[in-house]
N, C-alpha and C positions, 0 to 999 in steps of 0.2 A: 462642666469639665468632661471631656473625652479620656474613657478609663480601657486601657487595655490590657487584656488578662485577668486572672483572678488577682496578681499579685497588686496591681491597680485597682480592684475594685477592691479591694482590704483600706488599702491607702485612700480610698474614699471614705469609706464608713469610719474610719480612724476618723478623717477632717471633719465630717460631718456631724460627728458626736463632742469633736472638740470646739468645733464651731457653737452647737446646741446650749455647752456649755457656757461658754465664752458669753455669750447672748444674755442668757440668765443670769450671771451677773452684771452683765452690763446696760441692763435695763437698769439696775439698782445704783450703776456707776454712774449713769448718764446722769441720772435723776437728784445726783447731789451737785451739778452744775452748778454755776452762780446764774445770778440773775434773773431767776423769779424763772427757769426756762430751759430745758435742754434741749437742742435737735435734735433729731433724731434720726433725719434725714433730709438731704439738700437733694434737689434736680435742679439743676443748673442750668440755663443757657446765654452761653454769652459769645457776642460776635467781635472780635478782636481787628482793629488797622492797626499795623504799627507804623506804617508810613505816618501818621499824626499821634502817635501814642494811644489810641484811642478803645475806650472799652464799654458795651453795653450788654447789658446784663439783667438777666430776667431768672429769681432763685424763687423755686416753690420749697416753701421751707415747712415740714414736718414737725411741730411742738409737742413735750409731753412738759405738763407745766408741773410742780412741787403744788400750788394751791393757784387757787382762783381768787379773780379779784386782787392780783399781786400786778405792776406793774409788768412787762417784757423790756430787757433791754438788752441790743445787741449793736457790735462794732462795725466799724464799716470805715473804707480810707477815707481821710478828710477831703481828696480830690475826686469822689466820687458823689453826686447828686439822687439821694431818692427821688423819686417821680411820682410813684405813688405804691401804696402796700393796700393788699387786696387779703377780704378775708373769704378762702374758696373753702368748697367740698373735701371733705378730706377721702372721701370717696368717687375716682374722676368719673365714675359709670353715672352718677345722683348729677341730674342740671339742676342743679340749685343757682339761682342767681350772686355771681359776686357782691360783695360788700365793702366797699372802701374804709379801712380803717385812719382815725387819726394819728397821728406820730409826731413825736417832738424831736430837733437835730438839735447835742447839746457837744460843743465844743472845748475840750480838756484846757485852759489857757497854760495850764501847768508844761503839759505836754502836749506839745502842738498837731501831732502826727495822731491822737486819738478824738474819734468821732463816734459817739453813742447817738443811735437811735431809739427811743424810746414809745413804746405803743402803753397807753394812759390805763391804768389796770381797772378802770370803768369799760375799755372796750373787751377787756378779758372774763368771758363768758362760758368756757367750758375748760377741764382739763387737760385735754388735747385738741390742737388747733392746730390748724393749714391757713400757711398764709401766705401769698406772692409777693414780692417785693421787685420792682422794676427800678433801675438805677442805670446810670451813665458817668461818663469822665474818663479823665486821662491818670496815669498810672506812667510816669515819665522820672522816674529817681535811675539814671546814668551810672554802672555802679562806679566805684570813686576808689582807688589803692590802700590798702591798707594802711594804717597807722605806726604799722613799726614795723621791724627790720628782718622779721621770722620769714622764710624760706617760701615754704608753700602754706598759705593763710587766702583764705576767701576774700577777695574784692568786697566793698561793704554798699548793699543797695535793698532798700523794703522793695524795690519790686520794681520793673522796668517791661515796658512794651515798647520796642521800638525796632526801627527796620535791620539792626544788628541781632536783633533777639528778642524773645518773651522769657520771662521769668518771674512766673507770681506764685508767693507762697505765704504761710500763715503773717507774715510779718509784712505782705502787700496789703492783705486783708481787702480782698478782692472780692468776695462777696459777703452776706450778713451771717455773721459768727459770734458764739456765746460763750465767753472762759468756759472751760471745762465739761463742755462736750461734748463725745464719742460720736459720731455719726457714721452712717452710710452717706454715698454720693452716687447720683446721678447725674453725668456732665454731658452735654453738646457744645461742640466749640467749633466757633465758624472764623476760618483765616479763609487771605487770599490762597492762589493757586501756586503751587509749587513749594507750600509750608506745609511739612508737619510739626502734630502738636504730640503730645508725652504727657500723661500723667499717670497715678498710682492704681490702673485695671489695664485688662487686656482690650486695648479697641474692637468695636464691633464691626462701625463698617465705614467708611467716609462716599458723602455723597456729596450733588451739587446743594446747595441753602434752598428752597424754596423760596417764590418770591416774596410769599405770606408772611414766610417769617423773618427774610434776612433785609436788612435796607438796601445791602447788595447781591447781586443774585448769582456771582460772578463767585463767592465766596463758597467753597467748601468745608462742609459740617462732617464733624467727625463723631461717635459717639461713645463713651464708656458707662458700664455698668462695677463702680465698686460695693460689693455685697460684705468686704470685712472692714468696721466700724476703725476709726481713726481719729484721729485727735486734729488734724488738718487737711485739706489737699492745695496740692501742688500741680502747678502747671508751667509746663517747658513748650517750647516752639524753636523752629528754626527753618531752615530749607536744608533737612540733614539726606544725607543716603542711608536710607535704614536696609541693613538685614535682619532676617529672623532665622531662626533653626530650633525646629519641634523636635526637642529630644526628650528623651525618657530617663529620668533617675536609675542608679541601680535598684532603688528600693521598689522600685516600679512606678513612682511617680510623673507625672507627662508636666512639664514645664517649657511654656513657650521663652525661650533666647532673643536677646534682639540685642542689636547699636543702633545706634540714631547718629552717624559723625558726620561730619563738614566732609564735602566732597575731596579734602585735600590730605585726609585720614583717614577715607575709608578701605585704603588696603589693612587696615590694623584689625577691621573688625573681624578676625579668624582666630585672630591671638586673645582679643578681650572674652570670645563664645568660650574658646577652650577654656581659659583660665577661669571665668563660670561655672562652667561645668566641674573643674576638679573640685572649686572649692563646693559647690553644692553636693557634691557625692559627698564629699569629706564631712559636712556638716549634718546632712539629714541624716544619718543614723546618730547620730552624736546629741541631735536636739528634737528630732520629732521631723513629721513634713512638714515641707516649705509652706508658710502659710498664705501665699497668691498660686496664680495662676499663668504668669509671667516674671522674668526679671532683665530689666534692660539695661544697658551703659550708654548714656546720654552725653554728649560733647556739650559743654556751656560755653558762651562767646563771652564767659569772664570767670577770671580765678573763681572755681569753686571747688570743693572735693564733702558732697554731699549725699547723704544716705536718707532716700525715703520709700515708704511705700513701693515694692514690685520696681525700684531701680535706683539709678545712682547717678549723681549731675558733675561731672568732670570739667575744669577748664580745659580749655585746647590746652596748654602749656601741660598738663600734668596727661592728658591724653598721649601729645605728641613723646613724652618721656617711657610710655610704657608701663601705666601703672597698676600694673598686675600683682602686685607684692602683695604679701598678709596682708601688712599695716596700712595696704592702700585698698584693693579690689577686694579682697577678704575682710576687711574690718569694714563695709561695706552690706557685704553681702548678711554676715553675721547680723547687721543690724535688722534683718529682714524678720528676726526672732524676738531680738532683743532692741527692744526700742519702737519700731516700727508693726512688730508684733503685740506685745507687753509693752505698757508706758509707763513710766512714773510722773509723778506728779512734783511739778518743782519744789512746792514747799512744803513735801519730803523728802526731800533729797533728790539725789540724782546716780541713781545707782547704775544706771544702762550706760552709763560711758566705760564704767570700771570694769565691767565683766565682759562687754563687749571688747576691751581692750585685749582682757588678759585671752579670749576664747581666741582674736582672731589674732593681735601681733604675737602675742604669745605661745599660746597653746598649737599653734599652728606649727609648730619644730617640733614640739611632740609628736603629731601626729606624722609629722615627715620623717619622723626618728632623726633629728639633727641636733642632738644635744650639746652640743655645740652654740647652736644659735638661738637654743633655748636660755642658756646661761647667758646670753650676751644681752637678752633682752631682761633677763633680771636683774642683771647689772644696770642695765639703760634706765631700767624702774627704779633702780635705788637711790643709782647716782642723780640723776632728774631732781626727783626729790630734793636731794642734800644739797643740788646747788640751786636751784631757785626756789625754795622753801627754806630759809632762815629761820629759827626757833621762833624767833620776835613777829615772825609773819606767816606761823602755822594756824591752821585753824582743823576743826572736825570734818571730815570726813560726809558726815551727816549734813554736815552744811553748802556742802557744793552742791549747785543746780546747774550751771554752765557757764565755758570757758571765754574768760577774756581775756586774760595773760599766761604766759607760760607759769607762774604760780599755780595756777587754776588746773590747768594741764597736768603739771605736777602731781597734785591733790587730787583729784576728780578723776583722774586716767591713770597715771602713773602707780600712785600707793594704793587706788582701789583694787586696782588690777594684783596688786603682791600681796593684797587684806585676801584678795578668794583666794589666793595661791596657799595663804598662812590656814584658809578655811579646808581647802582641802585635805591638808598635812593634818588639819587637826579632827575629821570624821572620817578620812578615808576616801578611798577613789570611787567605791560603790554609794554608800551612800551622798558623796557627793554631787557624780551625777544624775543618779537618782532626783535628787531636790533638786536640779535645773530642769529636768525634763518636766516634772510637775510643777514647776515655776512655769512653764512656756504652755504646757496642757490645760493648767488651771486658768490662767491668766489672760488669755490671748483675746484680744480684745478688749483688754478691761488695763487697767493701774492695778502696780503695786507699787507700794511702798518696804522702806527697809526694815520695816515691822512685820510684815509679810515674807518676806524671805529669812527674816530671825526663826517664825514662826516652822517653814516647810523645812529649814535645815535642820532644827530641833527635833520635829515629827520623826524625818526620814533617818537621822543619825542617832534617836532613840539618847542625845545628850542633852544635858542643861548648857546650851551654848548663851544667856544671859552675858556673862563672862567676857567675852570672845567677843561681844555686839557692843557692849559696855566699854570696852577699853579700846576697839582698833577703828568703830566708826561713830562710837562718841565722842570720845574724847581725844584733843591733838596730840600729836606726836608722834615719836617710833621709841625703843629705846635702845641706849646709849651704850655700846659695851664692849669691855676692854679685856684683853688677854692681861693678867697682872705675874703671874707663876709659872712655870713649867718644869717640875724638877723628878728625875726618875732612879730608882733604885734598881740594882741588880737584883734578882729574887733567887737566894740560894738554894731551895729546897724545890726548886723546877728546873726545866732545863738550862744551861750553861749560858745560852744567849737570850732569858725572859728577865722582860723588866716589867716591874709596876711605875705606870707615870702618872703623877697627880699634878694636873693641870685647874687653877684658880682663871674664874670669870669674873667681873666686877660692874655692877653699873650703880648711876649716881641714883637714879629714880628707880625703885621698887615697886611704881604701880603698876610697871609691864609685865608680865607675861609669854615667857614666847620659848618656842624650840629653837637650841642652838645648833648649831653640828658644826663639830670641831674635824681638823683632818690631819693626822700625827705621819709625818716622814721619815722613816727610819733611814738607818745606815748604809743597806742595803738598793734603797730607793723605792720600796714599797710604800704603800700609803693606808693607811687605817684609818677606816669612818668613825667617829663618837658621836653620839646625840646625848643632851644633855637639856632639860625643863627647867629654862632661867625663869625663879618668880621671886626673887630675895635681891640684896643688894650686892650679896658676892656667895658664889656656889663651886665648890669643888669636885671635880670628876677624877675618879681615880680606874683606871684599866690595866689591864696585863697585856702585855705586850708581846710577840717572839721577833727579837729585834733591836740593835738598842737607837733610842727614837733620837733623831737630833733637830727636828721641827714641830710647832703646833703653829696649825694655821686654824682662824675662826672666820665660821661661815664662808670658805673659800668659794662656793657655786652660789653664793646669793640667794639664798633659799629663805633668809629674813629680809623684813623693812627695818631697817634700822638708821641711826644719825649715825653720821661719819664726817668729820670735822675735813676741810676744803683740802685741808694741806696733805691729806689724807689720800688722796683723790689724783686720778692722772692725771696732770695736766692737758687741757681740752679748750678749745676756744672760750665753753662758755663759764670756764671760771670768769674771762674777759667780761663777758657778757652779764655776769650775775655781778660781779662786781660794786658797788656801792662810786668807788671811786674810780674811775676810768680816763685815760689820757689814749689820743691817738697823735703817735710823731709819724712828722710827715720826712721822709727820705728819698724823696724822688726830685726830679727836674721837670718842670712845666711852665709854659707860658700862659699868657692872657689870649694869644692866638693861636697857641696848641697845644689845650689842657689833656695830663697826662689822665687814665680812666680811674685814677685811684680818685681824683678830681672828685668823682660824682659820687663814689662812697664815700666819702667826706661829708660831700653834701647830705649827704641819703643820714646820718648818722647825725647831725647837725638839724637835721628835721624832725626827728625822732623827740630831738630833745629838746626840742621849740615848748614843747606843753609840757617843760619839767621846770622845777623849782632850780634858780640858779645853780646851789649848793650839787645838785643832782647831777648837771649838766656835764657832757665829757668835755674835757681840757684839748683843744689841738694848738701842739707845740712842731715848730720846726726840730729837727734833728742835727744837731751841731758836733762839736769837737770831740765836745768832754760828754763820756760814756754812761755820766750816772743818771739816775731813771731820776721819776718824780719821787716824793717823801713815800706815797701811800698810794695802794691802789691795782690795778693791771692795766699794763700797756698794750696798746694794740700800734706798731712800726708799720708801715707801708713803707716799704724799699722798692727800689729798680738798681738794674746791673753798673749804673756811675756812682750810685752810694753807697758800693759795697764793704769800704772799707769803715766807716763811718755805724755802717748795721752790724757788722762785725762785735766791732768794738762796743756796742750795746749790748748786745746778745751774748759776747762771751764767758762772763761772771755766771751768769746764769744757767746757758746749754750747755756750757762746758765742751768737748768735743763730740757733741750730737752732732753739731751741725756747723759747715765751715762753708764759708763764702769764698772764691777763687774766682780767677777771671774767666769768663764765660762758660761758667758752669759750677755746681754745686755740691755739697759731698750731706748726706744724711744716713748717720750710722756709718760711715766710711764708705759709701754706696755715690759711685758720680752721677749726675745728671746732668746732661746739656744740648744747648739748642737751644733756641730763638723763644720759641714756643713754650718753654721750662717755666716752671713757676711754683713754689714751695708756701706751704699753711705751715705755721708748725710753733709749737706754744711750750715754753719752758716753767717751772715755779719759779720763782721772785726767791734767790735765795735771803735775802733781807726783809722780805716782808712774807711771811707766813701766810697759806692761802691767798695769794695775787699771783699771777704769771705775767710774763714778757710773751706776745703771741707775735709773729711772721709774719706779713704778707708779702713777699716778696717774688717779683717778677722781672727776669733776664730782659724783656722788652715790653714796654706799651702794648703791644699785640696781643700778647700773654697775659696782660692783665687785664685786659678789656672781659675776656670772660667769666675766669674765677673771680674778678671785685664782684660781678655780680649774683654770684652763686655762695660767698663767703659764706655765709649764717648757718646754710645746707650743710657744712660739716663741722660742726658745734662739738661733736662727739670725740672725732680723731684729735689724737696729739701730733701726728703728720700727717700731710697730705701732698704730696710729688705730680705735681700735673704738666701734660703734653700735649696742648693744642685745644686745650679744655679739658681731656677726659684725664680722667684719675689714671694714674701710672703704678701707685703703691700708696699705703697707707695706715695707719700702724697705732700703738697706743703706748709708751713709754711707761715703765715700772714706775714706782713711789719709793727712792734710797732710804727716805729718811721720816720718821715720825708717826710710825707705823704701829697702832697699839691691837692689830688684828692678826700678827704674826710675830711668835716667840721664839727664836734657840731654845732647845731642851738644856736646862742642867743636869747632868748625869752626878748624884752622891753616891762611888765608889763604894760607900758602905753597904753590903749586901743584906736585906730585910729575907728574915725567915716567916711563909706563913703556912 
């Protein structure tokens, strides 16, 4: 590392001592590996074609073994052939003659995709051992479209070399690796000419191959040295335009910048450096220094939006969108700390989704002072939750290790993310972050688990948070809680306009625990904070007032996890979507020779539900005369501008006059739109069926619906969405009339109380 000033050379002895540490326990982390064996360190070199998919590969692998005389066993893709395993010096200065070791190849029938190699624990003769392993094969899995209908979702592929792309990482399993552990890497990677390659260090140098070494000599070898220990590496390639820009932290830290994009994207990479940049100023004093030496934004040639080690793998679609947001470039980069720094261990939990959530889509409006969009993303956290977590399909907290449905997402991202929030509120902002900082100090390099962060927030907050561990990430749930009273007195022996109002909370489960804050509106239009310590089945607060109150609202900024029943809830596309029972009517015109675009979301939706249980499966009905919906369920209408009156008449029970259908143009909220190009999302409740909605899709022409069918899912959140030629025009979120137990009218009893 090149340190300049004193103020960098502070920030070196910082890394350096945290590194020291990090080390010493993770000599001890490696060392509980499976398999009779931890790496400890891989050199790598492997010569990649992708014009035949093709990969060969030579890993000098670094052993510290648990005992001797134990079996080795390590994984390796089943399309890849060991050649032969060689037992070397573990010192390259000592010419010791190689030794060929025996190995056994045992094939998972269970699961086809895993290949153990095995070295016979009669050939295992010392406690730490160097051993070469030479292998070849193809690495050729295309990656294949997602399985459902989520928005931006990673293409699904173990690992692909081919002339579109390289892409291998721990689930290619590209070279010989041992569950659980930590290693360094030493990689040389040899491509043809006019590809760069990307992985998790700062490149040293790239040269021609040697003939000696390479079968082709045409081929360019690139080299990195990673020196902080990791749970996998990963390797990208392409024929990108790479920029770099060496800039300096304010904290004084020197971090090399880089992109890697497709020649047809590389005007972007000015906007991806900057946006780097803020977010790494904003983070490093917040969490410690960055812990690489680089951080790059890599283009993937398939849907990805991945965070590892010193960078981040983008598909061109989410590139070409500009994804600089928190939740995108920032929740990224944060993982540079959490996750890719500090790991957890799956079957502990899975704690670095949740925090990493909450620091970077969340916490990121605080730090920009937009509270505002701080509240919208804990509303996003609750609501998430409450619609795709059903009671019947909650589970702990504790038990999520990672995402494969929006349930998961839910659980693992969403309630983690509002559990540190609830963590905060409950030690304070100092000691809170305090016990992140020495989560990331202590840890780096090594696993923790949620035993371990019980532990340093306990230390650092000087409480018995037992408690707090016990109830919000053992056990399922949130709780359930209801505004029941709200009645206030004039108080005569104060001033003329003081009242006392004693406000009742209720909920049905008493094993929660949790801060409420109430928010009282008086007459005037002032508003008063309450907080109040729900741990009973029903608790009353009683306050004085200057004012006479004629609102109580509970938890109005989202500040709990809590259940909150559907009906409860904006209406939002993904009531649709959560749904149990779903019907989509079709209200357009199309042929067999000129299928309208709604056509293909039909399709798209109909495929989804090919691997679902009949009972599961959504209903497509035509749109006819008569207005009534189906018995049960949420509808999702595809209209165009000939079935307007037809959609009308479905929609009108329901929207009431939100929203009014007219000839070539639209009204929402009393608001016109029109034009060719026009096209409305827009989701009302089912006044007949409690928790179901009636959801929009409606478009003035084919044209118009060609783009938003395929971006539908993307706004899951808005209750409207008004679009012009594609882009979002206005969009908005509709109040809740009716059935609302989280906001009361005050009763005022005339009778004045003396205290």
């Amino acid at each position: 590392m090149v340190t300049e000033g004193s103020a960098s050379r502070f920030v070196l002895l910082f890394l350096v001592s945290i590194f020291l540490h990090a080390n010493i326990g993770w000599a001890a982390d490696a060392l509980s590996g499976a398999e009779g064996a931890a790496i400890q360190h891989h050199d790598l070199f492997v010569q990649l074609y992708p014009d035949n998919h093709e990969l060969i590969g030579q890993d000098r692998v670094s052993l510290k073994l648990s005992q001797t005389r134990r079996a080795i066993r390590f994984s390796l893709a089943p399309t890849l052939t060991v050649d032969r395993i060689l037992l070397v010096s573990e010192d390259r200065r000592v010419k010791t003659p190689a030794r060929e070791l025996p190995f056994v190849v045992e094939r998972d029938t269970a699961v086809p995709q895993n290949q153990q190699i095995t070295i016979p624990a009669a050939a295992v003769t010392a406690d730490s051992m160097t051993i070469v392993v030479a292998y070849h094969g193809a690495i050729n899995d295309p990656p294949k479209e997602p399985r459902h209908l989520r928005f931006v979702t990673p293409s699904e592929t173990a690992g692909h070399i081919g002339p579109e792309g390289v892409y291998l990482s721990s689930e290619s399993q590209w070279y010989p690796d041992s569950p659980g552990s930590l290693s360094t890497y030493t990689l040389r990677a040899a491509l043809p000419e006019g590809w760069t390659a990307v992985t998790q260090a700062k490149a040293r140098a790239t040269l021609p191959c040697a003939s000696d070494q390479c079968r082709d000599p045409q081929l360019l070898l690139t080299e990195w040295n990673s020196t902080a220990p990791s749970e996998a590496l990963t390797l990208a390639a392409n024929r990108f335009v790479t920029k770099t820009r060496q800039w300096t932290a304010k904290t004084g830290q020197p971090i090399q910048l880089a992109t890697y994009l497709f020649p047809e994207d590389a005007h972007l990479a000015e906007e991806y450096l900057d946006a780097t940049m803020r977010y790494l100023d904003a983070y490093i004093p917040l969490l410690g220094p960055y812990p690489f030496e680089t951080f790059g934004v890599v283009e993937n040639f398939f849907a990805s939006g991945l965070g590892m080690p010193s960078f981040t793998l983008l598909g061109s679609g989410v590139i070409k969108r500009h994804y600089i947001q928190p939740y995108a470039l920032g929740h990224e980069i944060v993982h540079s700390w959490i996750g890719n720094g500090v790991f957890n261990r799956m079957d502990g939990g899975n704690w670095v989704e949740g925090l990493t959530t909450y620091l970077a889509n969340y916490y990121w409006h605080e730090l920009s002072s937009d509270p505002s969009q701080a509240r919208e993303q804990r509303l996003l956290f609750v609501r998430g939750y409450n619609l795709h977590v059903p009671p019947e399909r909650d589970y702990p907290v504790a038990r999520f290790t990672q995402k494969h449905d929006e349930r998961d997402n839910a659980i693992g991202y969403q309630k983690t993310a509002m559990v540190f929030h609830l963590l905060r509120q409950e030690v304070g902002e100092q000691p809170f972050w305090a016990a992140i900082r020495r989560l990331i100090a202590q840890y780096l390099g090594r696993h923790a688990e949620w035993r371990d962060l019980e532990r340093l927030f306990t230390e650092t907050s000087e409480r018995d948070l037992r408690w707090f561990f016990a109830q919000w990430i053992e056990q399922a749930g949130a709780p359930s809680l209801s505004l029941t009273g709200a009645v206030a007195h004039p108080l005569a022996d104060v001033t003329p306009d003081a009242f006392e109002l004693n406000a009742t909370i209720t909920q049905p489960d008493p094993r929660f625990q949790a801060p409420v804050q109430l928010q009282v509106r008086s007459e005037d239009g002032r508003k008063h904070a309450v907080s109040i310590q729900m741990g009973k089945t029903r608790e009353t607060v009683t306050v004085q007032l200057q004012g006479r109150p004629e609102e109580v609202a509970l938890d109005p900024d989202a500040m709990l996890m809590r259940r909150i029943s559907r009906r409860s809830l904006p209406p939002v596309l993904n009531h649709y979507v959560t749904d149990p029972h779903r019907t989509v009517m079709l209200a357009f015109s199309d042929s067999m020779t000129n299928p309208h675009p709604f056509r293909e979301l039909v399709k798209r939706i109909e495929g989804q539900d090919s691997r679902k249980q009949e009972s599961e499966r959504t209903a497509v009905v035509p749109a006819g005369t008569d207005p009534l919906l189906p018995r049960e369920g949420s509808v999702l209408v595809l209209g165009s501008g000939e079935s307007r009156a037809a959609v009308q008449s479905v929609l009108a029970p329901h929207c009431g006059n939100r929203i009014s259908l007219v000839d070539r143009s639209f009204l929402v909220d009393g608001v016109v739109y029109e034009g060719a190009g026009t096209a409305l999302l827009a989701s009302c409740h089912r006044v007949d069926r409690p928790g179901s909605v009636i959801t929009l899709l409606y478009a003035m022409t084919p044209q118009a619906a060609s783009t938003i069918s395929r971006l539908l899912f993307f706004y899951g959140w808005n209750s409207f969405v008004v679009f012009k030629d594609g882009a979002v025009v206005t969009r908005g979120e509709w109040p809740v009339e009716s059935d609302r137990t989280d906001r009361m009218e005050v009763r005022v009893d005339e009778k004045r109380l003396v205290r």
